[in-house]
C-alpha positions, 0 to 999 in steps of 0.5 A: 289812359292818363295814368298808364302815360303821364307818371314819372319815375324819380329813378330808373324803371328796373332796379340796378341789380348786381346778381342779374347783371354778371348771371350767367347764360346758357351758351349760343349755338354756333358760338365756333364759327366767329371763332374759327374765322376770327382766329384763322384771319388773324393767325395767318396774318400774325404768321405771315409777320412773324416769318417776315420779322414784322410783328410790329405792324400787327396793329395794322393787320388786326383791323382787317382780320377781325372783321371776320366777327360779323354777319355769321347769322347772314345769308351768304348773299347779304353777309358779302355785302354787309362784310365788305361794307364792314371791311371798308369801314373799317379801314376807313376808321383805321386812316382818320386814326393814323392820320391823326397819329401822324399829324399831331402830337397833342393828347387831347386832340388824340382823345378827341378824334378817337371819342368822335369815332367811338361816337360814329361807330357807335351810331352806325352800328346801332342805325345797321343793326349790324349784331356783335361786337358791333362797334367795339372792336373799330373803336378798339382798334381805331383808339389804338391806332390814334396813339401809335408812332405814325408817319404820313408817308407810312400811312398808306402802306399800313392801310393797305395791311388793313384792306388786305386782312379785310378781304382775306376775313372776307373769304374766310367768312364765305368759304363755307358757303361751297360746303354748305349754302344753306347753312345760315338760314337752316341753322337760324330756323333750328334754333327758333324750333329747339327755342319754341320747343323749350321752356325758356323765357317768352321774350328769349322766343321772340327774339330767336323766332324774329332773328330767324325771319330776318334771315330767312326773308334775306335769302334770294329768291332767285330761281323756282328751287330758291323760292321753294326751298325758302317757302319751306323754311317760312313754313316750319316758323309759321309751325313754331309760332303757330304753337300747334307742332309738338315739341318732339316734333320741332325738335326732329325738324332742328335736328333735319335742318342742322344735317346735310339732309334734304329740307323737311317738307311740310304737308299744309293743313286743310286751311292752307291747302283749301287756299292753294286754289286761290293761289295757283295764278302766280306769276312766274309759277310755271314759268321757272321765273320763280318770284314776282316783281313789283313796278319798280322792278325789285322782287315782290313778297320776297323782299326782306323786311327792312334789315339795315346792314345788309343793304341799310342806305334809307335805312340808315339815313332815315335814323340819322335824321335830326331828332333821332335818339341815335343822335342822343346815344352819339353824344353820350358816346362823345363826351363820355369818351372824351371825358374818360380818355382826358381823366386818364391823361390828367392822373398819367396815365400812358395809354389813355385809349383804353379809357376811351374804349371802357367808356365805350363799351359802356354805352348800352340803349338804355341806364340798366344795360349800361350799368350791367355792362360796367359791372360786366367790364370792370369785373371781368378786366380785373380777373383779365389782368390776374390771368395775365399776370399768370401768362406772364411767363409766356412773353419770354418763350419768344414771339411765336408763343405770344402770338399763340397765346393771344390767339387762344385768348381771342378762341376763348373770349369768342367761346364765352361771350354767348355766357357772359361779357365779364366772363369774355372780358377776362380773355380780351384783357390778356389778349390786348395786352399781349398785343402791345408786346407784340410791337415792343416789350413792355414793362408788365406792372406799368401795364397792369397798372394803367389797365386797372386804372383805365377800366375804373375811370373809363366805366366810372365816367362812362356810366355818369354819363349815362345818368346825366345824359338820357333819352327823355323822349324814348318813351314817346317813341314807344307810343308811337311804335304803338301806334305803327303796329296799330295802323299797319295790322289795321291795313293787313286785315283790310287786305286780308278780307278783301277777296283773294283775287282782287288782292295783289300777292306783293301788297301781302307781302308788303303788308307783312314786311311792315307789320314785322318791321312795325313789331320788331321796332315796337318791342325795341322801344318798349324794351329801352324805354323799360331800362331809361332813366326819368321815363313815364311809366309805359302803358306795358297793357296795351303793348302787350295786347297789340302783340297779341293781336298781330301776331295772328294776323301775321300769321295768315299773311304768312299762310296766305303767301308760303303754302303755294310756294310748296306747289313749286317744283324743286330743281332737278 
């Protein structure tokens, strides 16, 4: 035990590496639907503006409509919720911005509001598990507006631009749900098939197969159909991490689940349906009521596991708390961005926000992911700035065409992120630059200039930062990880050798709603503890044996649950 804990590496525990860092990935499915929200929110805006002769307050218009990024992967149900709550920080963000412009001249005061709310965002993102672009783009967005001309009584106005771009990318975002309500959760158990029947990497699998439970325990359960059809899905994962369906066959079932085709429905197997008779007496199965309630009066099994950003209040309070490394990431963010934002003022630098975003953009969970996405921005912004120099020309063909070619620029930094963030950073390059000229014609060298110059200091800042700040305990929250998992799997045997009928049907499903939350948290720490600086060496033996072991028992609590689900009568 003592050599697997007490050792401490000089370095970091993973070679910083160039060729694995800017390597490229296959691209994500579904990459076009951020895409298509994103553009068609900020070209109704930009085109609105541009009839109007008001391109100038696209700044403002921006914040709102980029919020069309978030919660694709969501159920519908949940993605309203978390896209409001995003549309509302977002604009929250947005009036400590524009207050601070038009309350102070001083620079450094602007880089310090702007590097605290780099250091918020960066804090809520991680502690919501909100998922790309996380908190890029309000720090993006509320750097810029720290430093634009702003009066207070212009404020309030150029809010209400913002809220309400926000809730036109709301609709946009649910607008399919009409055509297609199922769509999310279908489409995130077709990727955790195809991804079972690959030959891709095992931790590329997990991650896949856990994204897909998360979304599939997010769906209401409202109503018998609802129940059965969700059943449905939890038994096609169970099928993929069980590894006994063979691969043309998971395929056929992504391929049923993508179509606009019935689900498929799965015959249980003789273990599942010898379980369906200790079952029968489900609350609510022949009643229509369809879930069952706990003494609180929530829904039971059905409750998703702990998912903040969908409905994070605990959640996120509970990672806030003093001692969190969230708190650890914070200051890193802080002073990193300060620091980048006040370098870049003292070399005389005219916009020194595009420090501050390069030093957030930096800031990663652990040494390595930081250092991969400097490499990543500092790459991708200098090949960024050739193709601005080749769009050049564009600016002089009037401001339709700048606002047409921004937009392809936003298409494609969302068609290339999946890939690579170098390669999505060569569009976000020219597509913020073409944004500045939206407001006023700008001198394109001093442009280019001040963007190199921004992107080295603010990544060279940035990841010093990261060296000379680290999370020395991460590798005690590994352990304790470890621990959880033990603790929880040991309480989902017990339940699980308890007689059938003396076991409450929410205590399993509460039991597999820790033990994944247990499992999930475990790989995250293992995960950033592998790529921190000045660690103990992990006990990386015994994590991967306590995977091991819960995953089956996660297994049969799942089996225990969903197969009765399936004797559920589908609506009529």
């Amino acid at each position: 035990m003592a050599t697997e804990t007490a050792t401490r590496t000089p370095g970091p525990t993973r070679q910083l590496r160039v060729r694995s860092a800017l390597r490229l990935r296959q691209v994500a499915a579904g990459w076009h639907r951020p895409a298509l929200s994103a553009v068609i929110a900020l070209g109704a805006a930009d085109l609105v503006l541009l009839a109007l002769g008001r391109l100038d307050l696209a700044l403002y218009t921006s914040g709102g409509g980029l919020c069309a990024l978030y919660a694709h992967g969501l159920p519908y149900a949940a993605r309203a919720r978390t896209l409001g709550w995003v549309v509302l920080s977002m604009t929250a963000s947005v009036a400590i911005a524009l207050t601070t412009a038009a309350s102070t001249d001083s620079t450094v005061v602007r880089v310090a509001v702007a590097a605290l709310l780099a250091a918020v965002h960066k804090m809520l993102c991680d502690a919501t598990r909100i998922g790309p672009p996380a908190n890029l783009i309000p720090t993006f967005i509320a750097a810029s507006c720290v430093f634009v001309p702003q009066r207070l009584a212009d404020v309030p106005a150029h809010l209400a631009l913002t809220l309400a771009a926000g809730a036109f990318a709301w609709l946009v975002c649910m607008a399919p749900a009409l055509l297609r309500p199922q769509g999310p959760q279908r489409h995130a158990v077709a990727r955790a098939l195809e991804a079972a029947a690959g030959q891709g990497a095992p931790a590329a699998r997990a991650a896949t197969a856990a994204a897909a439970w998360r979304t599939v325990l997010l769906v209401p359960a409202r109503s018998t159909a609802a129940v059965a059809d969700r059943g449905r899905l939890e038994l096609l994962l169970i099928r993929a991490g069980s590894g006994t369906a063979e691969p043309g066959q998971l395929r056929l079932w992504a391929g049923a689940l993508r179509s606009r085709g019935p689900l498929p429905d799965l015959s249980p197997t003789g273990a599942e349906t010898a379980e369906l008779a200790d079952l029968d007496a489900v609350p609510g199965a022949g009643t229509g009521a369809g879930v069952e309630r706990s003494p609180s009066g929530g829904h039971l099994h059905r409750r998703a596991p702990l998912a903040p950003g969908t409905d994070g209040r605990v959640p996120l309070l509970r990672a806030l708390r003093p001692g969190s490394p969230l708190l650890t990431i914070g200051a890193r963010v802080a002073l990193g961005c300060a620091l980048a934002g006040w370098a870049s003022m003292e070399l005389g630098v005219g916009r020194p926000y595009w420090a501050v975003v390069t030093a957030a953009s930096v800031f990663q969970a652990n040494t390595v992911l930081s250092w991969n996405r400097a490499l990543n921005r500092v790459l991708g912004n200098v090949i960024g700035l050739v193709l601005f120099a080749v769009l050049l020309p564009l600016t002089g063909l009037g401001a339709a065409v700048l606002v047409l070619a921004a937009l392809a620029c936003q298409f494609a930094t969302e068609a290339t992120i999946s890939r690579g963030y170098w390669l999505a950073s060569v569009f976000v390059t020219p597509m913020s630059l073409l944004m500045v000229q939206f407001a006023q014609a700008q001198p394109a060298g001093e442009l280019i200039a001040d963007r190199a110059l921004d992107t080295v200091v603010g990544a060279a800042v940035g990841l010093a930062c990261c060296f000379l700040i680290t999370d020395r305990h991460v590798s005690d929250r590994a352990e304790r990880a470890l621990a959880a998992v033990a603790a929880t799997r040991a309480e989902a045997a017990r339940l699980l050798d308890a007689p059938a009928r003396q076991v409450d049907r929410y205590e399993l499903g509460w039991a597999r709603d820790r033990l994944t939350n247990a499992l999930v948290e475990l790989r995250e720490a293992a995960d950033t503890a592998g790529g921190e600086w000045r660690q103990r060496t992990l006990p990386e033996d015994r994590i991967s044996a306590a995977e091991q072991r819960s995953h089956p028992v996660l297994a049969e609590l799942s089996r225990r649950l969903d197969p009765a689900l399936r004797g559920l009568p589908t609506a009529a």
